[in-house]
C-alpha positions in Angstrom: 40.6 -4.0 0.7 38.0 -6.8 0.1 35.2 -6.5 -2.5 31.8 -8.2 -1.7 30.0 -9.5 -4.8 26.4 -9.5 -4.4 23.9 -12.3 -5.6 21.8 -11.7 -8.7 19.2 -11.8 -5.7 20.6 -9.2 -3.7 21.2 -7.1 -6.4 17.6 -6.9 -7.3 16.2 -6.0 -3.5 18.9 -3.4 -3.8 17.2 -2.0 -6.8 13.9 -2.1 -5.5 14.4 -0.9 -2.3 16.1 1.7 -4.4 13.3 2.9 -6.5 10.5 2.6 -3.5 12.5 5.1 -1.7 12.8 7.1 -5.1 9.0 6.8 -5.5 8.4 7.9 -2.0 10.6 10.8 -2.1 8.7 12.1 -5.2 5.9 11.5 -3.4 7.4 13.3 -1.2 8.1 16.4 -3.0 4.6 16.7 -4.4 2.7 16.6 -1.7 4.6 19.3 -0.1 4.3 21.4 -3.6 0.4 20.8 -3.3 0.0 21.8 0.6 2.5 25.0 -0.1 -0.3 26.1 -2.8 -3.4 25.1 -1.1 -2.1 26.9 1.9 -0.7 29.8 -0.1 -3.8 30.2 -2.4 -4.3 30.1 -6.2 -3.7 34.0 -5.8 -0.2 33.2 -5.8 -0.1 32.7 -9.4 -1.8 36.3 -10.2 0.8 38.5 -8.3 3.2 40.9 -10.5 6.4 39.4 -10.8 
């Protein structure tokens, strides 16, 4: 089994790719929280639990 050793150079496009896809899947994740409550309503926060 060979091991590929990655440039300083590579490594840090690996980490940035890395956290722009973090960043969009947070993105992400808000967005869809936001449209699930504007399309709900603010009443869902009144209901009896």
């Amino acid at each position: 089994m060979e091991h590929v050793e990655l440039s300083e150079q590579q490594k840090k496009a690996r980490r940035s790719r890395s956290v722009a896809i973090a960043v969009v899947l947070a993105c992400l994740a808000v967005m869809f929280y936001v449209v699930t409550i504007i399309k709900v309503g603010p009443g869902i926060f009144d209901r009896p639990m």
